[in-house]
Backbone and ligand atoms as CSV (ligand in chain L), in Angstrom:
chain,resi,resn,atom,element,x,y,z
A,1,UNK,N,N,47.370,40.740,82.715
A,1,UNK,CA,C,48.246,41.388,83.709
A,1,UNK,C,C,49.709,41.060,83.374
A,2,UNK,N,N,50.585,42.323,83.234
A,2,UNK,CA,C,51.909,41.500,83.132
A,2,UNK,C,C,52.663,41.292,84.447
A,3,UNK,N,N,53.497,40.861,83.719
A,3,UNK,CA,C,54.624,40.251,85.383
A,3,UNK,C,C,55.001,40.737,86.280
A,4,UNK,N,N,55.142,42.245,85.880
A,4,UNK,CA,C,55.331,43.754,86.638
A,4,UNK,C,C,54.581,43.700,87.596
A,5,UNK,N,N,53.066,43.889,86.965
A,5,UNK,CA,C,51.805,44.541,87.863
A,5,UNK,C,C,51.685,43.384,89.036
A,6,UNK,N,N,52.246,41.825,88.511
A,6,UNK,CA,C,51.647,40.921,89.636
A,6,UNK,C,C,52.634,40.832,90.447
A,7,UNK,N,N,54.001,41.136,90.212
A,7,UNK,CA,C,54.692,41.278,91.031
A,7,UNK,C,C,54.336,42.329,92.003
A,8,UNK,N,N,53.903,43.317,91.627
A,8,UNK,CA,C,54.275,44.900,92.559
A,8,UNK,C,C,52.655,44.204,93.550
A,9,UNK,N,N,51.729,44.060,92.651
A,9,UNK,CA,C,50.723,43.058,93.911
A,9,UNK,C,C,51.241,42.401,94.945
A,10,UNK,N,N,51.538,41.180,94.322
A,10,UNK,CA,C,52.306,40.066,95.419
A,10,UNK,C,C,53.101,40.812,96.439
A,11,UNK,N,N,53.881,42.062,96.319
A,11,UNK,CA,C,54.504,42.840,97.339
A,11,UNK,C,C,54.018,43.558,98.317
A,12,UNK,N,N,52.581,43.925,97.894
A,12,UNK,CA,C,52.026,44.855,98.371
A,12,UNK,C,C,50.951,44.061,99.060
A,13,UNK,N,N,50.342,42.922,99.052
A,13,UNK,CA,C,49.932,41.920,99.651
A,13,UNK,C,C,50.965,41.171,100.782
A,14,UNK,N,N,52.060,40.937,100.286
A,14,UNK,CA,C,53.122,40.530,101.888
A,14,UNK,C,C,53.123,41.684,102.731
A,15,UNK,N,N,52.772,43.072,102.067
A,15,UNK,CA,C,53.331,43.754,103.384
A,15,UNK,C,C,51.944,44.355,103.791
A,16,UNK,N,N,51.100,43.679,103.435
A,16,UNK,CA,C,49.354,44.330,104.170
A,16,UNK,C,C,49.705,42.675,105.292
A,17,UNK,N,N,49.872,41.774,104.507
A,17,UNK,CA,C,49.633,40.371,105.708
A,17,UNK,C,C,50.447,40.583,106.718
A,18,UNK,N,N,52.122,41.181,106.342
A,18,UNK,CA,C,53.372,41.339,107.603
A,18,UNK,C,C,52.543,42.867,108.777
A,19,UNK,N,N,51.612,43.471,108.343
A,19,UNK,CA,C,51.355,44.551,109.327
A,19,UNK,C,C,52.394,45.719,109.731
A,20,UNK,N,N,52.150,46.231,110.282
A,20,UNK,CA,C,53.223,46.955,110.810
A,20,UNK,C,C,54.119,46.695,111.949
A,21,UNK,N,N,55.413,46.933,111.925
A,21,UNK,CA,C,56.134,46.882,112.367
A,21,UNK,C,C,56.194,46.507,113.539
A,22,UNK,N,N,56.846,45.087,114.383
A,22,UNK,CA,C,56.698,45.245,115.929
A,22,UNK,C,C,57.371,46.269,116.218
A,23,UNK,N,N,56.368,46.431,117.825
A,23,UNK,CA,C,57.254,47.674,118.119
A,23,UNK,C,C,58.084,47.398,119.463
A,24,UNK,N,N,59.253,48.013,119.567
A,24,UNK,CA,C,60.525,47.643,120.793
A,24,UNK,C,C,60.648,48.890,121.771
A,25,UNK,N,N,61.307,48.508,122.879
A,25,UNK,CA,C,61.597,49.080,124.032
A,25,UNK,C,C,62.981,50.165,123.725
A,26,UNK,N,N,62.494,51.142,123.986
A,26,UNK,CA,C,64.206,52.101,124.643
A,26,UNK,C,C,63.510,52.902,125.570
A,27,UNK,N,N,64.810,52.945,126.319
A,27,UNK,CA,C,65.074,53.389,127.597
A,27,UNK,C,C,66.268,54.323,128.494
A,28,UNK,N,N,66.019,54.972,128.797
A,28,UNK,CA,C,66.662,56.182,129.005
A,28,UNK,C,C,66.949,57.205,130.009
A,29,UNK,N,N,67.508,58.164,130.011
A,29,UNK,CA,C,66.990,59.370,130.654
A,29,UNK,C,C,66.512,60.603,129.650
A,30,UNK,N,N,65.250,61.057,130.098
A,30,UNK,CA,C,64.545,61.861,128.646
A,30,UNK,C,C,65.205,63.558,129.155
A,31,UNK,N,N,65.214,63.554,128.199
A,31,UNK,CA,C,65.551,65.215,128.219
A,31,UNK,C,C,64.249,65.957,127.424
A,32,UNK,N,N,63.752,66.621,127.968
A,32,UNK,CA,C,62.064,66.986,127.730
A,32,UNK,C,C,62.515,68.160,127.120
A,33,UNK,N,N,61.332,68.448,126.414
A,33,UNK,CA,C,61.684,69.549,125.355
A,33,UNK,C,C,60.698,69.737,124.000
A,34,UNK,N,N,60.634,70.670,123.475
A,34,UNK,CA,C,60.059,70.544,121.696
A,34,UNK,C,C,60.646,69.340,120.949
A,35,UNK,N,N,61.870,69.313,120.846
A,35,UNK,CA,C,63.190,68.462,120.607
A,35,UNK,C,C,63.603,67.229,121.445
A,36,UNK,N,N,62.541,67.097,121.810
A,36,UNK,CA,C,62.942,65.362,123.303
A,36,UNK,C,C,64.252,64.825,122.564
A,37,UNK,N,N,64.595,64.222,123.908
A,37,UNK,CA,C,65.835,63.196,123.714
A,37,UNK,C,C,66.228,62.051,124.705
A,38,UNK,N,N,65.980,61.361,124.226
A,38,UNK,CA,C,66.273,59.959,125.186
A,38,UNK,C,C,68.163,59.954,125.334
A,39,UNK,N,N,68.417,60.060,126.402
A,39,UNK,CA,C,69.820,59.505,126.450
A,39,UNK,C,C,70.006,58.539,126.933
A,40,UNK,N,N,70.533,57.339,126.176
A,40,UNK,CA,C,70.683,55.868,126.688
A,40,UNK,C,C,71.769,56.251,127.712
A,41,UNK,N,N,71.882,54.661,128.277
A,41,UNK,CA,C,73.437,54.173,129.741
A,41,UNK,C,C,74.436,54.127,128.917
A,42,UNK,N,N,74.711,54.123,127.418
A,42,UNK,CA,C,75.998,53.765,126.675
A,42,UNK,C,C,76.222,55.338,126.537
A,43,UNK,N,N,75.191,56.757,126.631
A,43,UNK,CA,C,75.786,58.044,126.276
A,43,UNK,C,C,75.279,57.955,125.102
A,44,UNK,N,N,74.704,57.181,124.399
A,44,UNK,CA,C,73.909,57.849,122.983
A,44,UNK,C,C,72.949,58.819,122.997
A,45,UNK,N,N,72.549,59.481,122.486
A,45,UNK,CA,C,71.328,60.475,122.575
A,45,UNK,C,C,70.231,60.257,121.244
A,46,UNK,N,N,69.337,59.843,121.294
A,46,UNK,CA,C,68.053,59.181,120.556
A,46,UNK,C,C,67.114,60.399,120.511
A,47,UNK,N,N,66.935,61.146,119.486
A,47,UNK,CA,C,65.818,61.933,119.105
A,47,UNK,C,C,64.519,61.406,118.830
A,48,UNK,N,N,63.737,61.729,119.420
A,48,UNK,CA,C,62.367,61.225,119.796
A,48,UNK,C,C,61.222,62.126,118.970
A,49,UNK,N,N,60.603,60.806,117.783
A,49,UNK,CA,C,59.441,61.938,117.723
A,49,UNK,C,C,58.501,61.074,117.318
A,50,UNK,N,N,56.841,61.791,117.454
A,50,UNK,CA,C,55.707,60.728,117.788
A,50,UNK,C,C,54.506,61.862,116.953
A,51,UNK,N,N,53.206,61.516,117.348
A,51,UNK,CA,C,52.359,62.928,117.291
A,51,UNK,C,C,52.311,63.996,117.770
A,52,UNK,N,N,51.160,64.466,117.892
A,52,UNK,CA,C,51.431,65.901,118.849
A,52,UNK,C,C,51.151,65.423,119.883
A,53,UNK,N,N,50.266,64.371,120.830
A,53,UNK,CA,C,49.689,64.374,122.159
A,53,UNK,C,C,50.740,63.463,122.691
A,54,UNK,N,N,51.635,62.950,122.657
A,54,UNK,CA,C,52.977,62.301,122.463
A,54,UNK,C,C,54.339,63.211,122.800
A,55,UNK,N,N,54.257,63.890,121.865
A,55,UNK,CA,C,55.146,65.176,121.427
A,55,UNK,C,C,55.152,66.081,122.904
A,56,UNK,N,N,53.702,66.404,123.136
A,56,UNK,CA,C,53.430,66.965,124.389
A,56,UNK,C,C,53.870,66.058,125.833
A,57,UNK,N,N,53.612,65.394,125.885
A,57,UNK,CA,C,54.154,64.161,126.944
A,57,UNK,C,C,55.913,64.635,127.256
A,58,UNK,N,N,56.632,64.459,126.069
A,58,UNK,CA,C,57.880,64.487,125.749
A,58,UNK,C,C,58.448,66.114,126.084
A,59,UNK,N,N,57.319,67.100,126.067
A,59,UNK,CA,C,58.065,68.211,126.435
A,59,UNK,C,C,57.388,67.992,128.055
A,60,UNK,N,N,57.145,67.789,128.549
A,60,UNK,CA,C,56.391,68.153,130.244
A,60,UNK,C,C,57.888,68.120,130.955
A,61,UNK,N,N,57.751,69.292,131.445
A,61,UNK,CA,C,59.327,69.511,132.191
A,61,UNK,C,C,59.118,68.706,133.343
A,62,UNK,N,N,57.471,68.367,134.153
A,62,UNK,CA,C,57.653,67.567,135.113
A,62,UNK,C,C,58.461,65.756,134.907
A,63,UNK,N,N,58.509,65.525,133.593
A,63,UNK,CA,C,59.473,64.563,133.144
A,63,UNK,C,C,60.824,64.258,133.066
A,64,UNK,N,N,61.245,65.781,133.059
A,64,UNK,CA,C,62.483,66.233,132.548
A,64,UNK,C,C,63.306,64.878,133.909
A,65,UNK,N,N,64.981,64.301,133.100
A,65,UNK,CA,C,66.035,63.337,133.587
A,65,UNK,C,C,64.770,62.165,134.372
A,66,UNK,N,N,63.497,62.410,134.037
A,66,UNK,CA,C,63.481,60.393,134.511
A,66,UNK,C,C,63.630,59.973,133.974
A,67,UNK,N,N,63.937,58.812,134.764
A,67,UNK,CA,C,64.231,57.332,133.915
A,67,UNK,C,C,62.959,56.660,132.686
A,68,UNK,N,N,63.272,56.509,131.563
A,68,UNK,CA,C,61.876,56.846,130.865
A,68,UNK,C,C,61.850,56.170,129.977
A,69,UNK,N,N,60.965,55.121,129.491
A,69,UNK,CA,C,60.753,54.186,128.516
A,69,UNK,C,C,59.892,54.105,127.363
A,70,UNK,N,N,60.381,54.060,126.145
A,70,UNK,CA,C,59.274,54.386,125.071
A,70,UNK,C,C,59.093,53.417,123.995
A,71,UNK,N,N,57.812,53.190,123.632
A,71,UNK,CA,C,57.522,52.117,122.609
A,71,UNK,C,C,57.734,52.684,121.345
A,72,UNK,N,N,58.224,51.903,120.509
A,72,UNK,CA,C,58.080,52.332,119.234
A,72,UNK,C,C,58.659,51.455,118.125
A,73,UNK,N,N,59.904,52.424,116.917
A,73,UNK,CA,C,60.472,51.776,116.045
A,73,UNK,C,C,61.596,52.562,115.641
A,74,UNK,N,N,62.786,51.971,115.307
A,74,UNK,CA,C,63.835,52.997,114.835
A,74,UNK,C,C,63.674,53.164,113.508
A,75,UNK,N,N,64.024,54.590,113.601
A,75,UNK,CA,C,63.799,55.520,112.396
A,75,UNK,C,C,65.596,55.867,111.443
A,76,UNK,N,N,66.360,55.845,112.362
A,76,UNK,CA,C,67.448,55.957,111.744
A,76,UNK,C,C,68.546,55.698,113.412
A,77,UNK,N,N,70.115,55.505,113.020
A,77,UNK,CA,C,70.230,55.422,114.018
A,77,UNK,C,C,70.259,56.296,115.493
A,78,UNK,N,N,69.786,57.226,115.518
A,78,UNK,CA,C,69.803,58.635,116.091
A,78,UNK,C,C,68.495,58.318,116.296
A,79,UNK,N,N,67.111,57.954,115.556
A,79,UNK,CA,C,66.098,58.665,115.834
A,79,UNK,C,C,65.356,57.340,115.802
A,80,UNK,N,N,63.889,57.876,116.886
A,80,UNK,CA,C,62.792,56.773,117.166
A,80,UNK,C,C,61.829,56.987,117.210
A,81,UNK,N,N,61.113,56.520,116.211
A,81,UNK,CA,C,59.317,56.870,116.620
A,81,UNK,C,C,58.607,56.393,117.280
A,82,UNK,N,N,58.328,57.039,118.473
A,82,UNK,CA,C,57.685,56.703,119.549
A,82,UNK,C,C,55.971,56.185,118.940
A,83,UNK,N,N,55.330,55.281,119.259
A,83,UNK,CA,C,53.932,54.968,118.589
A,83,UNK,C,C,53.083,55.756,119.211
A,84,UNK,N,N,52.008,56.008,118.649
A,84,UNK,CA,C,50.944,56.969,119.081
A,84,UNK,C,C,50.102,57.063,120.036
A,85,UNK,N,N,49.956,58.225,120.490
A,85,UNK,CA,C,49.104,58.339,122.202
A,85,UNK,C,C,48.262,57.396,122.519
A,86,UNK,N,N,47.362,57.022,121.446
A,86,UNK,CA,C,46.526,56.026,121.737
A,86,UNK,C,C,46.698,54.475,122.407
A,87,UNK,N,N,48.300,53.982,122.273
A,87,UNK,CA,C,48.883,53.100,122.067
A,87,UNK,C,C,49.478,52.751,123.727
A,88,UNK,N,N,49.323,53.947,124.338
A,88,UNK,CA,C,50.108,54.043,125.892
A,88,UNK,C,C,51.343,53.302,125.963
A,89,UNK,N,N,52.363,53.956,124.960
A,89,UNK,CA,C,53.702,53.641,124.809
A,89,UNK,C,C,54.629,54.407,125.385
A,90,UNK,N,N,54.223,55.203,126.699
A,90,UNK,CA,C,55.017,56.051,128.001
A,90,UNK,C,C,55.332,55.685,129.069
A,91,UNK,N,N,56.048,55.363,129.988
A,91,UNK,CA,C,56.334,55.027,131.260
A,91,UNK,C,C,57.794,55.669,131.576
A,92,UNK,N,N,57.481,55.906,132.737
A,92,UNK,CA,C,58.244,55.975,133.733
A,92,UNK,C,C,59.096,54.758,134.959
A,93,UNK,N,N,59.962,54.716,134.812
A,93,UNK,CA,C,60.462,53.559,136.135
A,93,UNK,C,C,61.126,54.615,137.181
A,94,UNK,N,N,60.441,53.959,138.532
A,94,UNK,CA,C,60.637,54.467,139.576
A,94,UNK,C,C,60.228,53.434,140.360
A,95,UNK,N,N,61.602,53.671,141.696
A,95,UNK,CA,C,61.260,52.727,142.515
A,95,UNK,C,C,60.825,51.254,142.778
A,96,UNK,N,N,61.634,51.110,140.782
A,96,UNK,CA,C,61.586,49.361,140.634
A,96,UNK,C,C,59.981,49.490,140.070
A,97,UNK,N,N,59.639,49.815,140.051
A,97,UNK,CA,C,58.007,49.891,139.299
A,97,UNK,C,C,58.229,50.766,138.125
A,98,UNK,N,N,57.421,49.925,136.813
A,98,UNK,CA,C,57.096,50.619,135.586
A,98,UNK,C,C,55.674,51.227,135.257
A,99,UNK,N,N,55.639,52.946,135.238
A,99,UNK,CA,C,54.385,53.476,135.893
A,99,UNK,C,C,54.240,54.023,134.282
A,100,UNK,N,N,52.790,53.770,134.116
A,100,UNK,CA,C,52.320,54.878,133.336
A,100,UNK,C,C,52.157,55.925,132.784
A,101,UNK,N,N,52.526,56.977,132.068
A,101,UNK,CA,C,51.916,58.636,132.353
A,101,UNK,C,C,50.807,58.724,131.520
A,102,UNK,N,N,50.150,59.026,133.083
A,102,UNK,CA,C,48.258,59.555,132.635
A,102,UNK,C,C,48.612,61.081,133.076
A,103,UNK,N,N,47.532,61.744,132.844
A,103,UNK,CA,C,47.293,62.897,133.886
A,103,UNK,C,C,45.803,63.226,133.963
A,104,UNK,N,N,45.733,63.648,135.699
A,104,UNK,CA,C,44.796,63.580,136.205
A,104,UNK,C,C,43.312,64.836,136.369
A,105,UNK,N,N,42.557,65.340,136.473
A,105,UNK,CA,C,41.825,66.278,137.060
A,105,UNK,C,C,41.166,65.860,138.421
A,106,UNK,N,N,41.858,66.400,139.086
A,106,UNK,CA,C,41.333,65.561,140.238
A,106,UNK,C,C,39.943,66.865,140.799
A,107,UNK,N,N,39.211,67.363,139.926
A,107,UNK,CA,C,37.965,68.276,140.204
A,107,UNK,C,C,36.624,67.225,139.571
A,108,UNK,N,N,37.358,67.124,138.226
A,108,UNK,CA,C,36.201,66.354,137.586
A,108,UNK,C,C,36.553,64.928,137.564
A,109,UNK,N,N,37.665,64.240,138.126
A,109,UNK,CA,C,37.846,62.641,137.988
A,109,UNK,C,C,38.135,62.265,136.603
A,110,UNK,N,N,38.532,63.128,135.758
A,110,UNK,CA,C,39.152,62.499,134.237
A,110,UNK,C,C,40.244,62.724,134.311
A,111,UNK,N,N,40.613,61.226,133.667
A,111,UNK,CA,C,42.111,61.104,133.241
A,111,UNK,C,C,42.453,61.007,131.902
A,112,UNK,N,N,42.939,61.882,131.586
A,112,UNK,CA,C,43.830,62.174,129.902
A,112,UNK,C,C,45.584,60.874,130.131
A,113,UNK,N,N,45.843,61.398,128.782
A,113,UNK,CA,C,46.885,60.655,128.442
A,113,UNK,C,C,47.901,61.706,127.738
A,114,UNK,N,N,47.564,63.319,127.854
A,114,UNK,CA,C,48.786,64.160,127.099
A,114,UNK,C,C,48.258,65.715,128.246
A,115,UNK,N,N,49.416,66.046,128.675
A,115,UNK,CA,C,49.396,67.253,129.422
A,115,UNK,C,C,48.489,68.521,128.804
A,116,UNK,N,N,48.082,69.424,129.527
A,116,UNK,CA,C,47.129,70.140,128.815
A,116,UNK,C,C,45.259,70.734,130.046
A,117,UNK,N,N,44.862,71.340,129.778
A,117,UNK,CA,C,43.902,71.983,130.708
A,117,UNK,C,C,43.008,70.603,130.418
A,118,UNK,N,N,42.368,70.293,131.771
A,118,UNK,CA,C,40.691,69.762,131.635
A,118,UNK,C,C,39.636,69.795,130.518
A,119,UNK,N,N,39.574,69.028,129.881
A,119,UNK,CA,C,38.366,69.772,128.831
A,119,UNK,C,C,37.067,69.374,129.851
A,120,UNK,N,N,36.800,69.627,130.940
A,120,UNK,CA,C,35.446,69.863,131.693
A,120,UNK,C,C,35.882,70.928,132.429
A,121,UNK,N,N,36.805,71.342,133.441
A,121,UNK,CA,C,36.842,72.305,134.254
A,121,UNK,C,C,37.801,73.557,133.539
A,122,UNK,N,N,38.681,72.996,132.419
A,122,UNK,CA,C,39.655,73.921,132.147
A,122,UNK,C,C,40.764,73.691,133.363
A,123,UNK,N,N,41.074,73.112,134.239
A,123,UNK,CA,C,42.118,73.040,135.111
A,123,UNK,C,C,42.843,72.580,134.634
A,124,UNK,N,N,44.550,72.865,134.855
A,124,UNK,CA,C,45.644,72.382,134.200
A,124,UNK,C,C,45.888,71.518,135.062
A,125,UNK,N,N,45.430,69.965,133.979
A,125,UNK,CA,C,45.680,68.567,134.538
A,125,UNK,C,C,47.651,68.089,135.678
A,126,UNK,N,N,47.160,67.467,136.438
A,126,UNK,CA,C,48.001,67.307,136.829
A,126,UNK,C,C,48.941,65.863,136.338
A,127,UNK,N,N,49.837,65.314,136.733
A,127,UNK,CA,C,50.740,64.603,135.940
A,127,UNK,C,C,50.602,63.162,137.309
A,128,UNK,N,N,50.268,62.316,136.972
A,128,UNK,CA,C,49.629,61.006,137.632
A,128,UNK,C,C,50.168,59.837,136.983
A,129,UNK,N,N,51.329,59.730,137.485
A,129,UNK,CA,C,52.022,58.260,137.578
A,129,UNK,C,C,51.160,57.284,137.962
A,130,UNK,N,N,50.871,55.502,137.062
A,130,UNK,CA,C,50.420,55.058,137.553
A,130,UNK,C,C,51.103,53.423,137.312
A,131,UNK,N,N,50.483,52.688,137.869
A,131,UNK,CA,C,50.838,51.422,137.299
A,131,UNK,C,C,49.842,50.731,136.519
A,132,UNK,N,N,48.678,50.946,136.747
A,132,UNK,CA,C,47.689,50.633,135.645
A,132,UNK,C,C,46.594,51.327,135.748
A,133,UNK,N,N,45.910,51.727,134.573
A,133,UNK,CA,C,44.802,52.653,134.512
A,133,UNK,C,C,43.296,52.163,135.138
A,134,UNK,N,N,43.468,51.735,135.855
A,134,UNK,CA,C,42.387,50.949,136.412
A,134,UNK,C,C,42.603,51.810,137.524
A,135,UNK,N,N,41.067,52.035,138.606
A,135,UNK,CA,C,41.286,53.070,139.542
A,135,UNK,C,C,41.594,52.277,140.880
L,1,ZN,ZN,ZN,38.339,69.172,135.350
């Protein structure tokens, strides 16, 4: 092996042991949209982008100017990748409480995590602030 190959190893081994990236808080008022945008209290505006079930979260106009907090990592200084749906890196603050966004079917009792019809009734889920997913 030359020195190259064990080097580019040894690199590629620190960054399987370092994992990925912690991920940090911003916070905002979201401007909902295809194009989300977090606008911080300093007047910056933070372009937001994640997956699609994420992505969807970020356009729900029932979101649109809350106060709105997202997990993730900066991408540049303008932009943040929000971590993935699976990850429940969405909230809302209201009323001094940091709430969840689930959404609900309140026909069949399932709760999703990205806006969008029921996949049991087809009803267009409703939008269910919570503080923890526990019922
Ligand atoms: Zn349903």
């Amino acid at each position: 092996m030359t020195r190259r190959i064990l080097f580019a190893a040894l690199m590629l081994a620190a960054a399987l042991l370092a994992g990925p990236p912690q991920s940090v808080s911003l916070r905002g008022r979201l401007e909902t949209g295809e194009k989300p945008v977090l606008r911080l209290d300093d007047g910056r505006r933070v372009h937001l982008e994640s997956d699609a079930p994420t992505m969807a979260v970020l356009a729900d106009q029932r979101l649109k100017d809350t106060d709105f907090e997202v997990l993730g990592h900066w991408e540049a200084p303008d932009r943040f990748a929000v971590d993935h749906i699976h990850t429940r890196s969405l909230f809302v603050h209201k009323n001094g409480k940091r709430l969840m966004v689930t959404y609900w079917c309140d026909v069949c009792y399932i709760r999703t995590y990205s806006p969008g019809k029921c996949v049991c009734c087809q009803k267009y889920t409703d939008l269910d602030l919570r503080e923890s997913i526990e019922q």
